[in-house]
N, CA, C and O atoms as a DFTB+ gen file, in Angstrom:
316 C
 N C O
     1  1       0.846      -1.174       0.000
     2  2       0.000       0.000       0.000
     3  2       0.891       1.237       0.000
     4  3       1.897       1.257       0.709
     5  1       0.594       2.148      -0.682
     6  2       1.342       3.195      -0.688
     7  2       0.646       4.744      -0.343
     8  3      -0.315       5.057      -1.047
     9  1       1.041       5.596       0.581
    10  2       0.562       6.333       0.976
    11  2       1.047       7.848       0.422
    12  3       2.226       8.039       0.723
    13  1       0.455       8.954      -0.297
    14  2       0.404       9.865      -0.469
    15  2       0.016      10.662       0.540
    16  3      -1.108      10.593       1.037
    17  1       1.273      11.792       1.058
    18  2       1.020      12.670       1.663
    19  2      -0.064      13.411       1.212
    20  3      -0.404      13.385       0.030
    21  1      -0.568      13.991       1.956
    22  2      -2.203      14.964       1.831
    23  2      -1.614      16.143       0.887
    24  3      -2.372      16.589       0.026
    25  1      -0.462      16.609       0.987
    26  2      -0.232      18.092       1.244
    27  2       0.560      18.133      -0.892
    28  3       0.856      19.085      -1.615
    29  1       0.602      16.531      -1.135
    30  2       0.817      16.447      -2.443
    31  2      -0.432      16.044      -3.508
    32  3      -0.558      16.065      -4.732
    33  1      -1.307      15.655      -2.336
    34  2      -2.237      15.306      -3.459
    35  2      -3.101      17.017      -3.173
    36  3      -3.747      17.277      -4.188
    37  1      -3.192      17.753      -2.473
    38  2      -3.849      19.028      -2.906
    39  2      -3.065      19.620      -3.911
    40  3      -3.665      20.207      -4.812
    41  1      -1.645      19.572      -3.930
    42  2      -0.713      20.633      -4.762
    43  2      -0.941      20.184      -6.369
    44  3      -0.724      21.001      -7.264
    45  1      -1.391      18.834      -6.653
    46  2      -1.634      18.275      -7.780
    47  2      -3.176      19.024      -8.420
    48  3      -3.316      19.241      -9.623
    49  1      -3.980      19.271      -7.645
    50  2      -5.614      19.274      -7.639
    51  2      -6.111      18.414      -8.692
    52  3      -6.545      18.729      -9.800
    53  1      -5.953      17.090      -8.074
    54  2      -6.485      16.177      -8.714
    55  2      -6.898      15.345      -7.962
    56  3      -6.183      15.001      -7.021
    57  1      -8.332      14.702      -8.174
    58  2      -8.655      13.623      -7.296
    59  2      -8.158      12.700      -6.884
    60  3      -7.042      13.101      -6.552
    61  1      -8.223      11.684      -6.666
    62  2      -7.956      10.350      -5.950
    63  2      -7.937       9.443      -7.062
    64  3      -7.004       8.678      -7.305
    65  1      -9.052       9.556      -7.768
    66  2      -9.568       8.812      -9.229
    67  2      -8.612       9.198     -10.430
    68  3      -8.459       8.406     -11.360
    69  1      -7.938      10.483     -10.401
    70  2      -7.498      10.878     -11.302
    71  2      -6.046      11.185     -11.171
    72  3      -5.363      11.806     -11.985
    73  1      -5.533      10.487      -9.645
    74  2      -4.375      10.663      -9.742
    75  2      -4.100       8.878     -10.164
    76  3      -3.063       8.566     -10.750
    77  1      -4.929       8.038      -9.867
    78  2      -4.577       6.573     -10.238
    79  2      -4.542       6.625     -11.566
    80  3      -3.736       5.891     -12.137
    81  1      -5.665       7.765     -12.580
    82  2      -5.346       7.201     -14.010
    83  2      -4.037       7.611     -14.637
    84  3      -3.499       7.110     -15.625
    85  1      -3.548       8.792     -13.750
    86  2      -2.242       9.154     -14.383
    87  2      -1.340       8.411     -14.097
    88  3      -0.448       8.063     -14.871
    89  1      -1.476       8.046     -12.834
    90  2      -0.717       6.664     -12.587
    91  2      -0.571       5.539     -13.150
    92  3       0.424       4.821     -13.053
    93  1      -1.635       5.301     -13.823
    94  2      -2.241       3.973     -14.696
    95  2      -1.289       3.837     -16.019
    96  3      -0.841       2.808     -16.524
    97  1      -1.072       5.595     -16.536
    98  2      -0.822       5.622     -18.266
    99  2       0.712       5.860     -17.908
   100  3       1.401       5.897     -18.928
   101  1       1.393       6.022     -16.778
   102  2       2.945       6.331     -16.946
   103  2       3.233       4.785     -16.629
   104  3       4.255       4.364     -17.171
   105  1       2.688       4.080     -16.035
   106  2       3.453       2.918     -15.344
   107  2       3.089       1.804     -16.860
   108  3       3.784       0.835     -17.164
   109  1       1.499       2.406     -17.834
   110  2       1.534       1.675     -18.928
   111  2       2.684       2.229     -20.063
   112  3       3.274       1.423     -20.783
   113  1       2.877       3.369     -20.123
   114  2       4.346       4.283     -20.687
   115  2       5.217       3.291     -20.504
   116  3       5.668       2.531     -21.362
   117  1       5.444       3.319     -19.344
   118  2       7.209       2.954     -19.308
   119  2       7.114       1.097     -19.206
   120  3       8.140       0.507     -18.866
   121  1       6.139       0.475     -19.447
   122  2       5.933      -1.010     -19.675
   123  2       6.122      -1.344     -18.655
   124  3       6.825      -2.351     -18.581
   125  1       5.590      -0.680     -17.210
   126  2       5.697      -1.669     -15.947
   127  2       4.095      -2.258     -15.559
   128  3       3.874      -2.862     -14.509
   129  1       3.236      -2.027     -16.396
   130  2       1.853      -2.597     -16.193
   131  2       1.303      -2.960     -17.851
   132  3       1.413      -2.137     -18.760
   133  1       0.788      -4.145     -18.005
   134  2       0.018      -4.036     -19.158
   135  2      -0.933      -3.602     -19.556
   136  3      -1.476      -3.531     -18.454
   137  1      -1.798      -3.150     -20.340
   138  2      -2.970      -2.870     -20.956
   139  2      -3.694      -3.007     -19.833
   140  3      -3.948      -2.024     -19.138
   141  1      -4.195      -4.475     -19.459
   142  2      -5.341      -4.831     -18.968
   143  2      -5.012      -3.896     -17.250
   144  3      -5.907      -3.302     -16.650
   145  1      -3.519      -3.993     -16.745
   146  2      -3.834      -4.193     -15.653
   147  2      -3.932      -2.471     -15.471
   148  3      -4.677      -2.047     -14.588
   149  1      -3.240      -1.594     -16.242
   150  2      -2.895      -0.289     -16.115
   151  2      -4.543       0.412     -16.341
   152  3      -4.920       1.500     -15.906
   153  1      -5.343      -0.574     -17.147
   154  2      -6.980      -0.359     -17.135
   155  2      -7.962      -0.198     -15.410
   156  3      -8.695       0.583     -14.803
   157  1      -7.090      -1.997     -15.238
   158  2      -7.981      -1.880     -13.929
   159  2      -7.007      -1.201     -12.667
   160  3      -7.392      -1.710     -11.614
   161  1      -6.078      -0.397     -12.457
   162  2      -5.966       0.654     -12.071
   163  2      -6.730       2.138     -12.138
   164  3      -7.180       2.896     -11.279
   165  1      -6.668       2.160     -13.220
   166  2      -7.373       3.304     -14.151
   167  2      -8.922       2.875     -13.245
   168  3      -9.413       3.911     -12.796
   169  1      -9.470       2.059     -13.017
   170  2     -10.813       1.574     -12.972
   171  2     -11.875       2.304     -13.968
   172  3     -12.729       3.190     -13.971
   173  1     -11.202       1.264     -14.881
   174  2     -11.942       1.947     -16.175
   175  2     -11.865       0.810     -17.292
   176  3     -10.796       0.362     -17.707
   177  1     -13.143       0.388     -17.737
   178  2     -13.157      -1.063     -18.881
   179  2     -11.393      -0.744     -19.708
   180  3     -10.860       0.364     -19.768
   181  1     -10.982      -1.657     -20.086
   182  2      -9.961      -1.586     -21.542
   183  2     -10.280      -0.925     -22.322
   184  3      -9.440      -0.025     -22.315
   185  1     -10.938      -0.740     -23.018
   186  2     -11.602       0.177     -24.249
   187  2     -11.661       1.232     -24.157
   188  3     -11.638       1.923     -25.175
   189  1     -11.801       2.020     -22.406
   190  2     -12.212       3.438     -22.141
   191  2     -10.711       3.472     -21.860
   192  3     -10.222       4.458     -22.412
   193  1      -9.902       2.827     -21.270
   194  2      -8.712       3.375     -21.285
   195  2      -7.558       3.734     -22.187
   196  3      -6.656       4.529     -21.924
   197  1      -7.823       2.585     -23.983
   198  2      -7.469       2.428     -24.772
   199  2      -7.265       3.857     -25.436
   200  3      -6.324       4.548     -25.826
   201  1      -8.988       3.949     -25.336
   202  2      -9.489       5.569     -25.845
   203  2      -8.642       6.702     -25.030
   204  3      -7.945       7.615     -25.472
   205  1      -8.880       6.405     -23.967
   206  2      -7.852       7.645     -23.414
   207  2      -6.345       7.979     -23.951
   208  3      -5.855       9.104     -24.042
   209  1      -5.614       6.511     -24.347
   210  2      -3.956       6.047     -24.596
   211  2      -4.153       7.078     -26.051
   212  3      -3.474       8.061     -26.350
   213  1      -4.949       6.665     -26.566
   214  2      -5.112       7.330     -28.139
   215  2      -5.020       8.737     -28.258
   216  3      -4.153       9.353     -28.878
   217  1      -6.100       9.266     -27.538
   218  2      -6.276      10.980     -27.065
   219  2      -4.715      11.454     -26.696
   220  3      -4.175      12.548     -26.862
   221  1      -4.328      10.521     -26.272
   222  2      -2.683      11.633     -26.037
   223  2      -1.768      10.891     -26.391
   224  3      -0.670      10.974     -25.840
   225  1      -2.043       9.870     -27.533
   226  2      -0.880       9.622     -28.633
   227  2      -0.396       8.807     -27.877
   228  3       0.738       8.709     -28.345
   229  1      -0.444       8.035     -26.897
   230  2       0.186       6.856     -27.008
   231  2      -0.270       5.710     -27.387
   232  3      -1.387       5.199     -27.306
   233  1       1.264       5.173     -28.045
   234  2       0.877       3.967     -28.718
   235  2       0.887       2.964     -27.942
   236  3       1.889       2.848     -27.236
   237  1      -0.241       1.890     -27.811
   238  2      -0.604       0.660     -27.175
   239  2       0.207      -0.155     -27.482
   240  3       0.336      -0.286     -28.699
   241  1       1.015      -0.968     -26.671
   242  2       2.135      -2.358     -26.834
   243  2       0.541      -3.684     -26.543
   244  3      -0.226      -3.893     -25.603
   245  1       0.665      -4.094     -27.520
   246  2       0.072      -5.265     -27.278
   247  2       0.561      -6.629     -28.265
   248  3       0.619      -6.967     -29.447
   249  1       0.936      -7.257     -26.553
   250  2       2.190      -8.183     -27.030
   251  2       1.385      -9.673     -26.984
   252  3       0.166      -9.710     -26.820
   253  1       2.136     -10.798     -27.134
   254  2       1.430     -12.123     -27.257
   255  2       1.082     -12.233     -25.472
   256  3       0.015     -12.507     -24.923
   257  1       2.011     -12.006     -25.052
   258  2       1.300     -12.265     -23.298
   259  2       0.044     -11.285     -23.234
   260  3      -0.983     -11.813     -22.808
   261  1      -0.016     -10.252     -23.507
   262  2      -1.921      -9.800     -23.292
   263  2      -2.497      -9.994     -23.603
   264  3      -3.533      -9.687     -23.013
   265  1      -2.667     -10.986     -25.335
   266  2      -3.303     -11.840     -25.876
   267  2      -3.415     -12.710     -25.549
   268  3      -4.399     -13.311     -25.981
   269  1      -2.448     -13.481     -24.488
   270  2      -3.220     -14.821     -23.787
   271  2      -3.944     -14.214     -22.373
   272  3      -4.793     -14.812     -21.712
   273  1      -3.514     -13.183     -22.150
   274  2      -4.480     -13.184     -20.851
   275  2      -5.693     -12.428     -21.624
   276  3      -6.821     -12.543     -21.144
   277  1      -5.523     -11.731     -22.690
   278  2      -7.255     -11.862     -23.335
   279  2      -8.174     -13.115     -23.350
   280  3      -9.359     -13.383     -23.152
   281  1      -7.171     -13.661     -23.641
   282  2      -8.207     -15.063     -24.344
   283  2      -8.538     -15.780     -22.775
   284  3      -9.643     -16.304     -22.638
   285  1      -7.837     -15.789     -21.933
   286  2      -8.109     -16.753     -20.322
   287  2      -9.276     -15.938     -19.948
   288  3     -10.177     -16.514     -19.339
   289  1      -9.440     -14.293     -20.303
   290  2     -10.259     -13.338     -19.580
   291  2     -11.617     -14.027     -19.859
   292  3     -12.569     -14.445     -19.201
   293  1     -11.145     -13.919     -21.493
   294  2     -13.128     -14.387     -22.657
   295  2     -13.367     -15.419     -22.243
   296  3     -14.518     -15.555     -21.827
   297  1     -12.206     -16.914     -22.132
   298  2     -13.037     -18.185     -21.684
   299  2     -13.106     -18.285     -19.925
   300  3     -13.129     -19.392     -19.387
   301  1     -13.134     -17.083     -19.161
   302  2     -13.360     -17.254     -18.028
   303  2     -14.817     -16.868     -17.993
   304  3     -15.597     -17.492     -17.273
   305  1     -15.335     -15.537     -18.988
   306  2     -16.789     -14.675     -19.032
   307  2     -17.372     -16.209     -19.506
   308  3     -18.555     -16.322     -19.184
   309  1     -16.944     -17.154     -20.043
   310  2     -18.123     -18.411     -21.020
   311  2     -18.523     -17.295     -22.273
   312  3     -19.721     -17.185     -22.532
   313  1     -17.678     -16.588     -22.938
   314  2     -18.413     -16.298     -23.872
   315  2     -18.471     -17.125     -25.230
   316  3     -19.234     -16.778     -26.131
């Protein structure tokens, strides 16, 4: 668990919600989270976060390992 001083998250003026998504797209930047997981940080479907990656030009790495944890995701839903 990691704790943010109070006195940095006012100097940011950004929520709570919106300091995780920025959090979400640098740690997906620099390839220390994948797609899926830098999403459910974000707490935000894949697709809405995808959309966001796009809006500010970054390009999505999508490698054969997020394609198998796509595919474990779909045959976990039974779709």
């Amino acid at each position: 668990m990691v704790t943010i001083p109070t006195e940095f998250v006012r100097a940011t003026r950004l929520t709570d919600l919106e300091i995780l998504l920025e959090l979400a797209v640098v740690l997906f930047q620099k390839d220390k989270l994948t797609l899926g997981q830098a999403a459910r940080l974000a707490g935000m479907p894949q697709y809405k976060f995808q959309a966001l990656l796009s809006s500010r030009d970054i390009p999505i790495h999508y490698d054969v390992e997020e394609y198998q944890e796509d595919l474990q995701t779909i045959k976990s839903l039974n779709l």
